[in-house]
C-alpha positions in Angstrom: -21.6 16.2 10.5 -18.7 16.4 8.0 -16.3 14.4 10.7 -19.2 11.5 10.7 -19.4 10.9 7.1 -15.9 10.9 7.3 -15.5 8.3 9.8 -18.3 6.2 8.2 -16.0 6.3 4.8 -13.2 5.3 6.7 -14.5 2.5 8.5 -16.3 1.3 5.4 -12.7 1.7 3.7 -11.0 -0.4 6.9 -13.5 -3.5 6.6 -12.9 -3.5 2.8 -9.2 -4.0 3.7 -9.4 -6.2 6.4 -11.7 -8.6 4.2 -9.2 -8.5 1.2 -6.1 -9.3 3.4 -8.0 -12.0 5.5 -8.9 -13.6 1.6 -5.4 -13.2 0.3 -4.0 -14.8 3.7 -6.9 -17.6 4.0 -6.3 -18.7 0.3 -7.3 -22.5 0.9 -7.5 -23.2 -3.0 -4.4 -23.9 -4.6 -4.0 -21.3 -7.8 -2.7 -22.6 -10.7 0.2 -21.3 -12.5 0.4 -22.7 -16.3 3.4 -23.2 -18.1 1.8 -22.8 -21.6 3.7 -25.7 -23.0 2.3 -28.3 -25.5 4.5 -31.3 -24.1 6.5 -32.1 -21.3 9.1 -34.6 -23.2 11.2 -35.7 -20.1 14.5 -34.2 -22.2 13.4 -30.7 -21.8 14.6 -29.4 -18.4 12.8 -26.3 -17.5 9.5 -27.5 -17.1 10.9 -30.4 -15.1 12.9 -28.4 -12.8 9.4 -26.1 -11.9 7.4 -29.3 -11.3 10.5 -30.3 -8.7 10.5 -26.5 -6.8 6.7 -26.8 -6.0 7.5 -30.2 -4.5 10.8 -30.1 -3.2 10.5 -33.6 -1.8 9.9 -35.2 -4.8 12.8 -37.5 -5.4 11.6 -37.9 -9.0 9.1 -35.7 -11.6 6.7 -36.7 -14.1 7.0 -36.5 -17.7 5.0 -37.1 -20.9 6.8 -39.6 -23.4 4.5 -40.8 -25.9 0.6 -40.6 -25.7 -1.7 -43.2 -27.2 -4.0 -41.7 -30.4 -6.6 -39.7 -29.1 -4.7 -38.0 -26.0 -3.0 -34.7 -26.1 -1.4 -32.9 -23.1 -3.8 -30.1 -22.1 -2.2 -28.4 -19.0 0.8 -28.4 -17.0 0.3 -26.3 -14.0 2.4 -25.8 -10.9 2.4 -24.3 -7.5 4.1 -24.3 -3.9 3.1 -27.9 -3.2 1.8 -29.6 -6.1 2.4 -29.5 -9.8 -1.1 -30.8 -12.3 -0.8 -32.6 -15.5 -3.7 -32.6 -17.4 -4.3 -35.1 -20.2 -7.2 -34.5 -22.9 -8.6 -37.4 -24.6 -10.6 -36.1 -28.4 -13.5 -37.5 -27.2 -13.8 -37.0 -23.5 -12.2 -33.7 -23.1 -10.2 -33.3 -20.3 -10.5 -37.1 -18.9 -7.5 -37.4 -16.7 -5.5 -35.3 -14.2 -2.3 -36.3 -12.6 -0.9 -34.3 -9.6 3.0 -34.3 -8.6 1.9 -33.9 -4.2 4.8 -34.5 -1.4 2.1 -37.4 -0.1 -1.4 -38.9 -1.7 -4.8 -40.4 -0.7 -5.1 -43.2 -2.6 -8.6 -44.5 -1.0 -9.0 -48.1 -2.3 -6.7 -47.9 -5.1 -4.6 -51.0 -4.3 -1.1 -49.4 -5.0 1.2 -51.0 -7.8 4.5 -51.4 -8.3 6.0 -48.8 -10.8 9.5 -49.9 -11.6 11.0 -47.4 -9.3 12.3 -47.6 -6.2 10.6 -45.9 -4.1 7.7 -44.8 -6.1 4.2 -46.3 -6.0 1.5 -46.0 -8.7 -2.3 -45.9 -9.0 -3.9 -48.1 -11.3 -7.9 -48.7 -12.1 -10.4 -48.2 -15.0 -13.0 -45.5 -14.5 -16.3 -46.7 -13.8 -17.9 -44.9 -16.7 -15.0 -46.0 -19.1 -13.4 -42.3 -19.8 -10.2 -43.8 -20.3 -9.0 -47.0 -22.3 -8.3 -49.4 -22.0 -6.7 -48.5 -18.4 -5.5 -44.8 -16.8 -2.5 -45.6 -14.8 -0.7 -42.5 -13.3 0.8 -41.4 -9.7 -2.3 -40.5 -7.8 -4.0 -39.6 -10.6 -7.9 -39.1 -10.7 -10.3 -39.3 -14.1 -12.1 -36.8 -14.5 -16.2 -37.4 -14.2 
């Protein structure tokens, strides 16, 4: 009797395991690893080196000159294969999210020129006017 209960514990204890390494390896959401900065001015280097290790094909990174009134920089995030920028707006909350990807979806976005070679951007107002008077970004989204 004393040898079932064990074996019950045991295979209780195995299924427990196999579920947590089958979720740690099956991971399908990015995680987000902040920097806990509160800019990302294009002369500091660190921040800009991390946002070019999770992409290592990016030939150039993003970074945060000057903001209009009204926007702040609320996150910069990275992780193998993407780096997030989020932009706050005082009234809208978070209202815009930029992502540093090796490739994008653009959808129907009819893709601009940016002023670098080599490097298209995304440009459109949000159909319930978050942003003003126009978000532009590389594959950016606004938030809704």
């Amino acid at each position: 009797m004393r040898r079932v209960g064990l074996l019950g514990v045991t295979a209780v204890l195995l299924a427990v395991l196999v579920v947590t390494i089958v979720g740690a390896v099956n991971d399908n959401d990015a995680n987000r690893t902040p920097l806990y900065i509160h800019s990302l001015p294009c002369s500091d280097l660190e921040p800009l080196w991390l946002q070019a290790q999770s992409v290592p094909s990016a030939s150039l990174v993003p970074c945060v000159r000057d903001l209009p009134v009204g926007w702040m920089l609320g996150e910069v995030a990275v992780n193998d294969g993407r780096s997030v920028i989020a932009l706050h707006h005082d009234r809208a909350g978070q209202a815009m999210e930029a992502r540093l990807t090796a490739g994008c979806e653009i959808g129907g976005v009819a893709e601009t020129l940016s002023g670098q070679p080599g490097v298209g951007a995304t440009s459109w107002t949000p159909a319930r006017g978050r942003c003003s008077p126009r978000c532009a970004s590389t594959c950016s989204r606004a938030a809704a």
